[in-house]
Every structure is written in structure tokens, then in C-alpha cells.
VEXZA-313490 format. One record per residue (C-alpha): residue in one letter; x negated, z, y negated. Coordinates in nm, 4 decimals, padded with zeros to 6 digits, always signed. Last residue first. Layout:
BEGIN
+------+----------+----------+----------+
| type |        X |        Z |        Y |
+------+----------+----------+----------+
|    A |        X |        Z |        Y |
...
+------+----------+----------+----------+
//
This chain:
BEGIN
+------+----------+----------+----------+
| type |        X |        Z |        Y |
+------+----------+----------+----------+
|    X | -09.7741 | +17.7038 | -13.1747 |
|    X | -09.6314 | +17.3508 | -13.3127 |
|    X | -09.5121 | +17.4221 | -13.6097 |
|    X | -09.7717 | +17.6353 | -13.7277 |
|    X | -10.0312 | +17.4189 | -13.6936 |
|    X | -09.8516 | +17.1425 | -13.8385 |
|    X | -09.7377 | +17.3265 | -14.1684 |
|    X | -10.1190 | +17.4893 | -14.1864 |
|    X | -10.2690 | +17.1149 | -14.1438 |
|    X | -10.0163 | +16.9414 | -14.4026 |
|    X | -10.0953 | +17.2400 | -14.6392 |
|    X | -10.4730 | +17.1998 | -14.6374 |
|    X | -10.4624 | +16.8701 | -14.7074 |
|    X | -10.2196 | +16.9212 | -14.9941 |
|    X | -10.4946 | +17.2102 | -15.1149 |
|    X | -10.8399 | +16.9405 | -15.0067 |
|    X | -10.6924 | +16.6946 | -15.2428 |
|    X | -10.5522 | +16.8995 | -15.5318 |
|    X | -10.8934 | +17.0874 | -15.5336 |
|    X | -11.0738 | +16.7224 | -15.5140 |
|    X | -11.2986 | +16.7532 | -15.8027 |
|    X | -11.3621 | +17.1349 | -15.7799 |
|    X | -11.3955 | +17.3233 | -16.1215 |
|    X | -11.1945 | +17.6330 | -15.9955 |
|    X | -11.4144 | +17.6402 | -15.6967 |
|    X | -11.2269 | +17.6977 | -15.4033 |
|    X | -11.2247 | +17.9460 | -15.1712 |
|    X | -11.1265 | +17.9166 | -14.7936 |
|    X | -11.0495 | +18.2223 | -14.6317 |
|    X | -11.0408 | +18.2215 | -14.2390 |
|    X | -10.8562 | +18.5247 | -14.0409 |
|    X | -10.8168 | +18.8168 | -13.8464 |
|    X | -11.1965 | +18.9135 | -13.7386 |
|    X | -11.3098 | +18.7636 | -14.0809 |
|    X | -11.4555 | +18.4063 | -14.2028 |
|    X | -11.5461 | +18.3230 | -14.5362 |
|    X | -11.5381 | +17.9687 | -14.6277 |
|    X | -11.6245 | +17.8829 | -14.9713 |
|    X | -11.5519 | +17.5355 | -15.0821 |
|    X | -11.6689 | +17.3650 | -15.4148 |
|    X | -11.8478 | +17.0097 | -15.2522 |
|    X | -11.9259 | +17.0855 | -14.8728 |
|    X | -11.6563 | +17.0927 | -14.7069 |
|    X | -11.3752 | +16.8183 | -14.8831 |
|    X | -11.6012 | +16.6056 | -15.0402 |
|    X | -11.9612 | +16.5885 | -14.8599 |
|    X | -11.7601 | +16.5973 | -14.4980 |
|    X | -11.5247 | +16.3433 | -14.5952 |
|    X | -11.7653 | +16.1466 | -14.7293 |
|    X | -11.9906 | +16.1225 | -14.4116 |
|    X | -11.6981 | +16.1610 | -14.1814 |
|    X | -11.5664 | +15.7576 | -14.4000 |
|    X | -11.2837 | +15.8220 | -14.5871 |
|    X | -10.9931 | +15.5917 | -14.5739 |
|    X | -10.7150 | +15.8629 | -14.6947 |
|    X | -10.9814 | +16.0156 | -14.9420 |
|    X | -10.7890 | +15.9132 | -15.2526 |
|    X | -10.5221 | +16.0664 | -15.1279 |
|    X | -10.1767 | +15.9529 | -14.9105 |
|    X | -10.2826 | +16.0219 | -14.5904 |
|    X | -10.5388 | +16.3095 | -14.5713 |
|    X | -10.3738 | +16.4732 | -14.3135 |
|    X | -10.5057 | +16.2135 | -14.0885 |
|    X | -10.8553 | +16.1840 | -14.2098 |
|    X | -10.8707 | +16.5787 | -14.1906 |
|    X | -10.7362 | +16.5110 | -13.8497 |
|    X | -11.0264 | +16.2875 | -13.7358 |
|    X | -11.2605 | +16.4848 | -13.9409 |
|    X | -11.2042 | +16.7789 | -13.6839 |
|    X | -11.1430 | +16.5508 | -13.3275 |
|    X | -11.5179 | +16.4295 | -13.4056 |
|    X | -11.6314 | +16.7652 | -13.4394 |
|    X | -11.4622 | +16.8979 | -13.1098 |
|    X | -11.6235 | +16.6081 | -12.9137 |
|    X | -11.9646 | +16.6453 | -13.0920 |
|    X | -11.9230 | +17.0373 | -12.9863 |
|    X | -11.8296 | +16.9344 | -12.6041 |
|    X | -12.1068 | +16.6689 | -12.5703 |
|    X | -12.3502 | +16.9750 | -12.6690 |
|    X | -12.2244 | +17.1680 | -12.3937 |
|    X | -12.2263 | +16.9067 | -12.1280 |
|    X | -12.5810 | +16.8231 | -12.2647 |
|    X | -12.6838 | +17.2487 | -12.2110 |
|    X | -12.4593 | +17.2497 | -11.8532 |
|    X | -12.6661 | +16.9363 | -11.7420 |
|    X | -13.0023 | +17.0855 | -11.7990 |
|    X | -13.3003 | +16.9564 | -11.9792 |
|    X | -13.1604 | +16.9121 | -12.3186 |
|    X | -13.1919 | +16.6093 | -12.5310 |
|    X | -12.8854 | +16.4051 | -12.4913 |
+------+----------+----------+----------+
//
């Protein structure tokens, strides 16, 4: 870690944590696709940073994507397997 105080690295370990647990469930609810094996680095150029506009508001999260986006079928089915589950278990 690379901050002086405990509470700053205890921080820090928190976000990697929370990061980590992200692309572990996009790799999960991407069973099935083409990125189903993905490695975080692909995942992350594919499915958030490749045609995907994410708007946030006080209610809720938009994502937008690109009508010419190579993995739109991809990222929606992903998508949908993470809404279903999130809402299932609230």
C-alpha cells in the first residue's frame, strides 16, 4: 500500500476488494458467452469500456449502449442475469 495511515490502506484494500468481487460476477453471469473465460483485463475493455454509457442519477443507473457495439447481446444477457439475481434476492 502506499498511504501513510492505516485507515487510507484499509480504505484502498476495501475498493480493490469491491472491484475484484465486480468482474468476479460479471465473469459469473457471463456463463455461456464468448466472454465466459475472460480474463478482468478483457472483461473490463469489452463489456465497460467498449460502447457503454453509464449515466448515473439520484434514483437510478442508465447504461447506454452503442447501437454498433460488438458485444451488445453479450453485455444485455449479462445484464439480465445480474438484474434477475439482484432482485431476487433483496
Amino acid at each position: 500500500m502506499s498511504c501513510h495511515s492505516a485507515r487510507a490502506n484499509q480504505f484502498r484494500l476495501l475498493l480493490f476488494q469491491a472491484a475484484y468481487w465486480l468482474m468476479l460476477e460479471l465473469r459469473r453471469a457471463a456463463e455461456g458467452t464468448a466472454l465466459a473465460r475472460a480474463q478482468v483485463t478483457r472483461l473490463r475493455e469489452q463489456l465497460l469500456k467498449t460502447g457503454v454509457l453509464v449515466k448515473v442519477t439520484a434514483r437510478r443507473v442508465w447504461v447506454h449502449l452503442a447501437s454498433a457495439c460488438p458485444w451488445k447481446e453479450a453485455w444485455s444477457l449479462i445484464w439480465q442475469r445480474l438484474s434477475v439475481e439482484g432482485t431476487s434476492s433483496a
